[in-house]
C-alpha positions as CSV (number, residue, x, y, z in Angstrom):
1,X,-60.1,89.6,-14.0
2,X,-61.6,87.1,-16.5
3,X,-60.1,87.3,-20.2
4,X,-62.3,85.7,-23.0
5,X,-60.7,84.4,-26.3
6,X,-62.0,86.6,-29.4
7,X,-62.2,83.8,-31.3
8,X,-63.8,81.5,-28.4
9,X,-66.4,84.6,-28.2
10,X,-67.2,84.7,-31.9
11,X,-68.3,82.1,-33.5
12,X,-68.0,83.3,-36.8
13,X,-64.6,83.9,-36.1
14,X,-63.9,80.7,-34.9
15,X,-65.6,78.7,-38.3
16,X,-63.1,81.2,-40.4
17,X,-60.4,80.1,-38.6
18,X,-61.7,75.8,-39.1
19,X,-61.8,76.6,-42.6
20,X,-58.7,78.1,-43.3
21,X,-56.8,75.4,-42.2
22,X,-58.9,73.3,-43.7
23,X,-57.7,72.2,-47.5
24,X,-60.2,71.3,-50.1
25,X,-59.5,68.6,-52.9
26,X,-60.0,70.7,-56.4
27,X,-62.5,69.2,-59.1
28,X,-59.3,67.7,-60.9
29,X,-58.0,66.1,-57.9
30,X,-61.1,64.8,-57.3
31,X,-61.7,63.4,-61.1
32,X,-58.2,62.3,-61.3
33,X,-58.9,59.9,-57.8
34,X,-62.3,58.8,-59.2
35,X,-60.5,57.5,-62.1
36,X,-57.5,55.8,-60.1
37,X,-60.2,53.9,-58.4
38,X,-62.1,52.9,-61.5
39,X,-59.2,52.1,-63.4
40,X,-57.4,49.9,-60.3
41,X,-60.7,48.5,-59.7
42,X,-60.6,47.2,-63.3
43,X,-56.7,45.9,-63.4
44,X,-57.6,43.8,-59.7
45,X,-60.8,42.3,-61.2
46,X,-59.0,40.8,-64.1
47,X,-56.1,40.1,-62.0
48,X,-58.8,37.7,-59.8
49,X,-60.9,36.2,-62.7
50,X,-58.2,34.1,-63.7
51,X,-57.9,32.5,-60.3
52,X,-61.6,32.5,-59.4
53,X,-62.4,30.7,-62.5
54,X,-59.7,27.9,-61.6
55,X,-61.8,27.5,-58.1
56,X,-64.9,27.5,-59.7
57,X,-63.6,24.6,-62.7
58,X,-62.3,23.0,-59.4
59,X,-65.7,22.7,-58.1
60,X,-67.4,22.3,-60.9
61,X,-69.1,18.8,-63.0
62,X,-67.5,18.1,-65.7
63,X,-70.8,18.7,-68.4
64,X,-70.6,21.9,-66.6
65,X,-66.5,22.3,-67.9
66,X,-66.5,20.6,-71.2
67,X,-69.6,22.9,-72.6
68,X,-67.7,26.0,-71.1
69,X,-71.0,27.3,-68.7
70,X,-68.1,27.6,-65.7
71,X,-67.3,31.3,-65.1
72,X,-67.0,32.5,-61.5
73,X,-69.1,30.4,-59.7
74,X,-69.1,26.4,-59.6
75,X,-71.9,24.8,-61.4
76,X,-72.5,21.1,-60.5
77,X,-70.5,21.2,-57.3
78,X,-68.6,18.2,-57.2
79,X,-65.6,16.9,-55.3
80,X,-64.6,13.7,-56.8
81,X,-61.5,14.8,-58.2
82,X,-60.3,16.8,-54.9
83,X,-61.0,13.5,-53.3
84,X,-58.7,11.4,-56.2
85,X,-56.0,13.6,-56.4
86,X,-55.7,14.0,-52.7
87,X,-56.2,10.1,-52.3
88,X,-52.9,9.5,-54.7
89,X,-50.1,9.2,-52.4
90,X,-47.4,10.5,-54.7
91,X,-49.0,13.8,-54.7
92,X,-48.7,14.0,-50.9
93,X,-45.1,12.3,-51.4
94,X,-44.4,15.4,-54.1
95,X,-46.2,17.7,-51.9
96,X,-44.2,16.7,-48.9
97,X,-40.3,17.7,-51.8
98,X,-42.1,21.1,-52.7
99,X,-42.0,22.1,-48.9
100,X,-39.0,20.6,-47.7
101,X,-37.3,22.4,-50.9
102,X,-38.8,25.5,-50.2
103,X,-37.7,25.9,-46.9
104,X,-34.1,24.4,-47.0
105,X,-33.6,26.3,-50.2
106,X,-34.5,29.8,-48.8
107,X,-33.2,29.5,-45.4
108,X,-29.8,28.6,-47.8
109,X,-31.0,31.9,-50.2
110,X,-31.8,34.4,-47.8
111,X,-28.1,33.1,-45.3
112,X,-25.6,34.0,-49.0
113,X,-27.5,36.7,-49.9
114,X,-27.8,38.9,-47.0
115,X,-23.8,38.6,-46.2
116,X,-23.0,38.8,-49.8
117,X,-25.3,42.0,-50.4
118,X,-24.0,43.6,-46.6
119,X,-20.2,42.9,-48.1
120,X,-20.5,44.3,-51.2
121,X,-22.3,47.4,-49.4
122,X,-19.4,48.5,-47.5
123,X,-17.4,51.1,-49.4
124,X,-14.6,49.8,-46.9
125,X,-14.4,46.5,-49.4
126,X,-11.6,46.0,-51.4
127,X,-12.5,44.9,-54.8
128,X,-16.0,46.0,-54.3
129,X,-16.8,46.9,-58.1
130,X,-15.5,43.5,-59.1
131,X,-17.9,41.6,-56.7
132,X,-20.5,43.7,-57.9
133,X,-19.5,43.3,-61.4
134,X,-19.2,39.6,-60.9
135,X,-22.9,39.7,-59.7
136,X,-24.3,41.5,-62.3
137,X,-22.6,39.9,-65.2
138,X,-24.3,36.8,-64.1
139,X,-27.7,37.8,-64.6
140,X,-26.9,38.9,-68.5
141,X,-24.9,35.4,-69.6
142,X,-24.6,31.9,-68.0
143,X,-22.7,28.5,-69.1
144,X,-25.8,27.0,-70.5
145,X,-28.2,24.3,-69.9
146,X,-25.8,21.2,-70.9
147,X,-22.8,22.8,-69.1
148,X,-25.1,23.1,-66.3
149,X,-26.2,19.7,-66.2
150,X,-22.4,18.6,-66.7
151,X,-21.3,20.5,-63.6
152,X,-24.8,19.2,-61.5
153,X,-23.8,15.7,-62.5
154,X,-20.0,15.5,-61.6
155,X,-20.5,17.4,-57.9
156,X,-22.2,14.7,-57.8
157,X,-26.0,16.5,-57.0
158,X,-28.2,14.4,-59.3
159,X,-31.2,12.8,-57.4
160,X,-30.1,14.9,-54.9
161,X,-31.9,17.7,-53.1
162,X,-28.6,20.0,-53.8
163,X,-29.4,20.0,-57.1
164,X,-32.5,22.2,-56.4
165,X,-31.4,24.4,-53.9
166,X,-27.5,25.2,-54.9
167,X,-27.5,26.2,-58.6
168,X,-30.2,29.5,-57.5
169,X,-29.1,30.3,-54.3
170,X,-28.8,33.8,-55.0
171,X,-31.1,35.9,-57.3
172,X,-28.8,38.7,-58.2
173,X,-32.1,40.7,-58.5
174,X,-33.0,40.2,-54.6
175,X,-29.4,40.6,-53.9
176,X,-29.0,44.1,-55.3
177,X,-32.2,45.2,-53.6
178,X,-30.9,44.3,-50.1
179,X,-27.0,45.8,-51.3
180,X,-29.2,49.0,-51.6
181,X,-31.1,48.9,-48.5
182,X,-27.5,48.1,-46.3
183,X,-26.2,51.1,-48.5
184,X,-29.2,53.5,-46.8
185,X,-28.7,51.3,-42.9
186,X,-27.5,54.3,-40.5
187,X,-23.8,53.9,-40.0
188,X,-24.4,55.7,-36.6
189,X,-25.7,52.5,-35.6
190,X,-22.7,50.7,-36.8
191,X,-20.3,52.8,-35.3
192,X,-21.5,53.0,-32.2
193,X,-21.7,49.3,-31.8
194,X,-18.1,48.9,-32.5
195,X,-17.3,51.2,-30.1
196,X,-19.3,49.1,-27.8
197,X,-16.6,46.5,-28.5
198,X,-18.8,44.2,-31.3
199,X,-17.1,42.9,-34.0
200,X,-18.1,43.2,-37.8
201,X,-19.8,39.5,-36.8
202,X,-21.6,41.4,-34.0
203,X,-22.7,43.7,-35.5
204,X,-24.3,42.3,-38.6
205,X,-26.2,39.6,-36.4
206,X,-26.9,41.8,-32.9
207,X,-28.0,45.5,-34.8
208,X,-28.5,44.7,-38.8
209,X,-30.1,41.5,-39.1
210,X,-33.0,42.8,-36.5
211,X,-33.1,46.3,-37.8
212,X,-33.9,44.6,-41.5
213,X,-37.1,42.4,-40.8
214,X,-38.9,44.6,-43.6
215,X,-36.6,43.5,-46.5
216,X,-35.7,39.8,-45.1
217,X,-39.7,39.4,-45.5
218,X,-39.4,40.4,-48.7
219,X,-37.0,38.4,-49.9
220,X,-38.1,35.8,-47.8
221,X,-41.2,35.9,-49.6
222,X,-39.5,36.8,-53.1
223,X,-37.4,33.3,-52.9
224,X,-40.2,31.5,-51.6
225,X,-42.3,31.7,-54.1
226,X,-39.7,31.3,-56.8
227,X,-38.6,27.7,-55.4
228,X,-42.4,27.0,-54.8
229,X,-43.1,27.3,-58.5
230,X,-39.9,26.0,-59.8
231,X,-40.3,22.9,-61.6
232,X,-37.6,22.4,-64.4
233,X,-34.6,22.4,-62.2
234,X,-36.2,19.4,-60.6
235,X,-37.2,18.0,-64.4
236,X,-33.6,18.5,-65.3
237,X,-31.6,16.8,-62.7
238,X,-34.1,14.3,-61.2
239,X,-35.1,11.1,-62.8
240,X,-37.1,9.6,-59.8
241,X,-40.4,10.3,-59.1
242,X,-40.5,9.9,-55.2
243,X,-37.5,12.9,-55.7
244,X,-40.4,15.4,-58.0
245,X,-41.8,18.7,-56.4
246,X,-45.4,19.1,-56.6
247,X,-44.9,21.3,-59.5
248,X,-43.8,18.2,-62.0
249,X,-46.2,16.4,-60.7
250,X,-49.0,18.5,-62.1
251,X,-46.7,19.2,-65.1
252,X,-46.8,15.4,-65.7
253,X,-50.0,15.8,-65.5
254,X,-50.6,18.8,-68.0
255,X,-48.1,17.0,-70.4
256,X,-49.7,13.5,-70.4
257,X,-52.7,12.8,-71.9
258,X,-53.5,9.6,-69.9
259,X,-52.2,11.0,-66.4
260,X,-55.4,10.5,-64.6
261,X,-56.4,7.0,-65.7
262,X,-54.9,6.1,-62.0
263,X,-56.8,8.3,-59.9
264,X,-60.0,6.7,-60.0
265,X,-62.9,5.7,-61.8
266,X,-64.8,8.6,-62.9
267,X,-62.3,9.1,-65.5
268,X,-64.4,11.9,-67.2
269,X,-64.9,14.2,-64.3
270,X,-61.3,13.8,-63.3
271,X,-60.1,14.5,-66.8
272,X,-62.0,17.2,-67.1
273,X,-60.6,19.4,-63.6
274,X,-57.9,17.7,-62.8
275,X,-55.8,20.6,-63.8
276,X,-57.8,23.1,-62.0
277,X,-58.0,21.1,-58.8
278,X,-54.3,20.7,-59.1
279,X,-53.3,24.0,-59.4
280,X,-55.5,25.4,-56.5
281,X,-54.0,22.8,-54.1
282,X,-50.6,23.8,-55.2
283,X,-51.0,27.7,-55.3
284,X,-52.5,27.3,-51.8
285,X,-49.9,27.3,-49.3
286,X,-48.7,30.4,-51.2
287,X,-52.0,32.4,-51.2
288,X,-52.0,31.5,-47.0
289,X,-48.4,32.3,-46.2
290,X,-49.1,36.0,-48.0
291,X,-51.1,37.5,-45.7
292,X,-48.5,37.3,-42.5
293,X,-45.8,39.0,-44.2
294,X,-48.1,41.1,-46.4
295,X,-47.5,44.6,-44.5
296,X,-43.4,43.6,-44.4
297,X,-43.9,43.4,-48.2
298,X,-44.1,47.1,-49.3
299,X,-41.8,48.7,-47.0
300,X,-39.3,45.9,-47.5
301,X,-39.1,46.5,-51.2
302,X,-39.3,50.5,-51.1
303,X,-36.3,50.5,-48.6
304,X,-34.2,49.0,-50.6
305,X,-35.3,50.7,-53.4
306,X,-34.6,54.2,-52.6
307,X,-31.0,56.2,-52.9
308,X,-30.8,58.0,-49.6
């Protein structure tokens, strides 16, 4: 004997039953997205134009620049002071500090503050609050800048690469994000490792450190970008300019009237975008290294940001 579905037979039941599970947006919903996108739409484009007009300066003749016809697109494409600035072996010798910096200074970053933020996250710690408290009151007061330098020049860091990388080693800000996402790591995990026979060393290396890619790419990312762009530390405490990062060397260049005359001899054209050209080389490596951590980025920052 053959049985036939009722609502298999019945079309009409079938369509009733498709849109009953079926939710429709209501007319608010619907005006209250249309607006989302207009009004994100808006904050990205003048989030962009900034940058997009530095390409197009970049690119651009210096009539062009000086008479302020440059908007979004380059007019006059030109090159010669791409080709001048990237000719002048300093920049490359600059260039060459601001990545070497970057990456000895965040490998050093990202190594104090994940054990600091995993020790202070165990409620096992003895004299937890104070380590926290010792944190925290650092972001509120300091010794000051001539302290600072006193302290930089007797250990002995001037002209040193120590003096970039060691007085910001930890951002207190980064730090208490990744104390929070420890705080929210399943201590299942943790237990049952030590069971296992791993020691606190163990486990912190062999099931947190690879359980945590989403917030190390984030703060990976957070102290990259900080050192990348950091220029006054280097200003402060170094007084040779093979030692510079990129970044004073287009702050010399910002600062000093006369700090093209030695990049070629179109002096005008160079004068004219040497800024703009500057910045996009700099801002580059940044803008590249984004997109390969990009979908770490979000996760990394809402774990750590959320009481469980």
């Amino acid at each position: 004997m053959v049985t036939t579905d009722p609502i298999q037979a019945s079309p009409d039941l079938a369509a009733v039953r498709r849109s009953s599970t079926t939710v429709k947006d209501t007319r608010g919903y619907k005006a209250f997205s249309a607006a989302n996108i207009v009004v994100l739409t808006i904050i990205c484009g003048l989030t962009l134009y900034p940058f997009v007009n530095l390409v197009a300066k970049a690119f651009s003749s210096e009539g062009f620049i000086v008479s302020g016809q440059v908007n979004l697109i380059p007019r006059g494409f030109n090159t010669t002071t791409f080709l001048a600035v990237m000719s002048d072996d300093m920049f490359w010798i600059n260039y060459k500090n601001t990545v070497v910096y970057t990456v000895v200074a965040t490998a050093i970053a990202i190594a104090l503050t994940t054990t600091f933020a995993y020790a202070i996250s165990r409620t096992y710690l003895k004299g937890r609050q104070f380590f926290i408290g010792l944190a925290v009151f650092t972001m509120f007061f300091n010794g000051g800048l001539i302290p600072n330098y006193l302290l930089i020049n007797e250990l002995g860091f001037k002209n040193t690469i120590w003096a970039i990388v060691v007085p910001n080693a930890i951002s207190v800000f980064n730090l208490l994000i990744m104390k929070s996402f420890f705080e929210n790591f399943p201590t299942e995990l943790e237990e049952a490792a030590a069971i296992d026979g791993l020691s606190t060393y163990g486990v912190f290396f062999r099931i947190v450190i690879p359980l945590s890619k989403a917030v190390l790419a984030t703060m990976i990312l957070f102290y990259a970008v900080a050192f990348w762009n950091s220029w006054f530390s280097a200003f402060l405490y170094l007084d040779r300019a093979e030692l510079y990062p990129v970044t004073v060397y287009l702050r010399n260049l910002l600062a000093a009237a006369t700090g093209t005359e030695g990049l070629g001899s179109d002096g005008a054209q160079i004068a004219a975008n040497v800024q703009s050209v500057t910045m996009v080389l700099t801002v580059l490596p940044i803008i590249c290294l984004y997109p390969f951590i990009q979908k770490y980025f979000v996760s990394g920052v809402m774990l750590g940001s959320v009481k469980g």
